[in-house]
N, C-alpha and C positions, 0 to 999 in steps of 0.2 A: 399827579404825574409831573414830571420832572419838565424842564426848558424848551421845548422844540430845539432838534439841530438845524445848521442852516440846511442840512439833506432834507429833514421834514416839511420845512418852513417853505420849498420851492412846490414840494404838493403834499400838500395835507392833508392830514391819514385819515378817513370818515371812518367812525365808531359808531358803535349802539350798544346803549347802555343798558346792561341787564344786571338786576339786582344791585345797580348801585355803581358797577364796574365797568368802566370805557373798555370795551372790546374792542377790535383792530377789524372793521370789516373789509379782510385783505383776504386772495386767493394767492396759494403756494407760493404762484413765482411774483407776483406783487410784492412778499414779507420779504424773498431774494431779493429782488431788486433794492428793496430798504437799505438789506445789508450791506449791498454792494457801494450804494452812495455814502454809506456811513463810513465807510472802508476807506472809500478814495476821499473824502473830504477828512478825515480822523476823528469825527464826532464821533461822542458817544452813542449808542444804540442797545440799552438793556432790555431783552426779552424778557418778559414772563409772557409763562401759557398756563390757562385755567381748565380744567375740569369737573365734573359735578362732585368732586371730592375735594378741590380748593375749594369752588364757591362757596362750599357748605363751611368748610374751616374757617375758612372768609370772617363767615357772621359770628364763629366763636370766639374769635383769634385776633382781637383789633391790633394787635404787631403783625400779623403774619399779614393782614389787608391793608396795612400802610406801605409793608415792605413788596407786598406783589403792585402796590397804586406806588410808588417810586419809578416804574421799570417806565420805558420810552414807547415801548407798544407790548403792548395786549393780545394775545393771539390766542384761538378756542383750540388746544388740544384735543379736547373730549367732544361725542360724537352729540351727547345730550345739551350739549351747552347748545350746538349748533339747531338741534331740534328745538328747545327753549325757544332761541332768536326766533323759530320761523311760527312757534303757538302763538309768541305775543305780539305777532304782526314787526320785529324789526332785523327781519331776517338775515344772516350770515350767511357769504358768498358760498363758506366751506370749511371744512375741520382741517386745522393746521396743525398736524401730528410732529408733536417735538422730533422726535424722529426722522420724519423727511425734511427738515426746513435744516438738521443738520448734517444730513445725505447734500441733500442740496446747495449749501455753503461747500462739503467738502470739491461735488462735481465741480462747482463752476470756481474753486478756491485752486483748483487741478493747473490750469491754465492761468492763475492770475499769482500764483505761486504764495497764495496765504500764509501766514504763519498761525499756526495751531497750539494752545495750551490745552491742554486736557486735565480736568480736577475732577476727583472722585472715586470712588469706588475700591480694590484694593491695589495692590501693586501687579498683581498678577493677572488681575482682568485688563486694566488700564497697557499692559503690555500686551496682552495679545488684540486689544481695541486699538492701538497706536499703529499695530502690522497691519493688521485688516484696514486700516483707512488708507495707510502707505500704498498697501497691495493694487489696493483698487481705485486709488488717485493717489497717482507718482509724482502730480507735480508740487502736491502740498509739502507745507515743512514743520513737524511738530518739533517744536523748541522748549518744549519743555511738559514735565507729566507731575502729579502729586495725587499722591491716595487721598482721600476722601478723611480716613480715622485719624484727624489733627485734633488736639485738643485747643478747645476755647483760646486759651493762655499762646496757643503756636498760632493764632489768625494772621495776627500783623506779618511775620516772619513771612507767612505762606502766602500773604498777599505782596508782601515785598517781592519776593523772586516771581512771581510773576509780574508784578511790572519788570522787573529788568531785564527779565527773555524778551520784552516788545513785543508781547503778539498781537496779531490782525483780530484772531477772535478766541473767548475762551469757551473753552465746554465746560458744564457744571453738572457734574453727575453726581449729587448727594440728596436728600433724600428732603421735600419739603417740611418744616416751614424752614430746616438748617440752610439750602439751599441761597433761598429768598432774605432770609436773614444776612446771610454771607456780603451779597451782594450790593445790600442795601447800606451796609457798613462800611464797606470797604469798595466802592466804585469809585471814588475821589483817589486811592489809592492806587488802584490796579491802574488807571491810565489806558485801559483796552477798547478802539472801538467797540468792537460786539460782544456781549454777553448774554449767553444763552444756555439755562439751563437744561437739561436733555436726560433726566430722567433716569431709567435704566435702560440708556440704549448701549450705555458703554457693554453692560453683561449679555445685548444684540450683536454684537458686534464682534464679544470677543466668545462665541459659540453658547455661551452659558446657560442663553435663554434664549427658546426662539420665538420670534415676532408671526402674530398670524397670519393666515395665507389670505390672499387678497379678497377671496372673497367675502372673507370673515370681517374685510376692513371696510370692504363697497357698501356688508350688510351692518356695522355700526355695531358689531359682536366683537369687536378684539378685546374689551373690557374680560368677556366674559372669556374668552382663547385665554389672557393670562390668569383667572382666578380659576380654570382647570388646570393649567398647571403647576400653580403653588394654592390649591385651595385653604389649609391649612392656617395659611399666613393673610390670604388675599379676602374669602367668603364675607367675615365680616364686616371687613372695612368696607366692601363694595355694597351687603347687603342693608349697612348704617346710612350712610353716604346718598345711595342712589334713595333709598326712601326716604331721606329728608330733603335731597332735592327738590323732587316731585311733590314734597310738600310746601316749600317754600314757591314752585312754579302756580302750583294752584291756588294758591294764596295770594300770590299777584294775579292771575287771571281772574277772582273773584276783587279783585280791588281796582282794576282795573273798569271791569263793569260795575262797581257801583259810583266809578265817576263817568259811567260813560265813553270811555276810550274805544 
């Protein structure tokens, strides 16, 4: 993990460690609150969020688990990470859905007048995601947008102009481990308090794809809401993923009992 900022340094962020990985054990408006000191003080504050489909990349991917152990806080996306924390006795307050934690910047960025960068995804989504965030907090300001499909060779360029728009926070809507890579190279560069990657909320956002209905989200089923509707693309990755979670879970719980924990 990177520096504490002086925001962290004034309360210190309690984690539990699963699989290796300091989790953030923070509720929604806790990880807001982070951002908001990060904001007003100008420290850095890199998000990563894990789910039982990073964890699992995690163990294959030692770049992809340096670049998600770079970020400033750790936040459990996924509903099973959350359930993990509470089998192995070091339970997690609650699932911080990349999603709302970027809803939520924008609501309370509405009134403190943030500056927004948005990366990712294509030019056409990212424009009707920039309206929809306008529409429904007027008083944000995005200063600046970029697709997602940059080649390697364009990084620097495209991290340049984003530090010179000055934003408060960027979105990062590209696809892991490109994402986490991005930001792990190039944070020295951007210069941005917040960064937080966010998934496909940009294709939520701009109608593309819709987010499950809440009770889908209470019951710890949205995983399963989006691999209905792109099964095609989604089926196996979720049904590789989530069963080798569960494996690696029960593999610490039996290691656990044989030292006695």
């Amino acid at each position: 993990m990177s520096a504490a900022s002086p925001a962290a340094l004034a309360s210190p962020t309690p984690t539990r460690e699963l699989f290796g990985i300091p989790i953030a054990a923070l509720t929604l408006e806790q990880a807001l609150e982070r951002v908001d000191q990060a904001i007003a003080a100008r420290t850095r504050l890199q998000i990563g969020v894990v789910n039982a489909a990073k964890v699992v990349n995690m163990q294959r991917d030692p770049v992809l688990r340096d670049d998600v152990l770079s970020s400033d806080l750790v936040l459990a996306d996924g509903i099973a990470v959350v359930w993990a924390s509470r089998v192995l006795g070091l339970a997690l307050p609650e699932r911080v859905p990349g999603i709302d934690l970027m809803t939520g910047i924008l609501r309370r960025g509405a009134s403190r007048r943030y500056r927004i960068f948005c990366l990712g995804a294509t030019d056409d989504v990212l424009e009707r995601a920039a309206a929809r965030m306008l529409a429904d907090h007027p008083g944000i300001r995005i200063v600046g947008r970029q697709h997602g499909y940059f080649a390697a060779a364009e990084e620097e360029h495209v991290a340049r102009t984003i530090a010179l728009a000055l934003p408060d926070v960027l979105f990062v809507a590209m696809t892991s481990p490109r994402k986490e890579k991005f930001l792990a190279r190039w944070s020295g560069t951007l210069g941005v308090p917040v960064c937080h990657g966010v998934g496909g909320s940009f294709d939520v956002l701009a109608g593309k794809v819709s987010r499950a209905p809440r009770l889908w989200q209470a019951l710890g089923l949205e995983w399963l809401y989006r691999v209905l509707q792109e099964p095609g693309r989604l089926w196996k990755r979720y049904l590789v993923t989530n069963t080798l979670f569960c494996a690696m879970l029960l593999r610490e719980l039996l290691r656990r009992l044989r030292r006695g924990q």
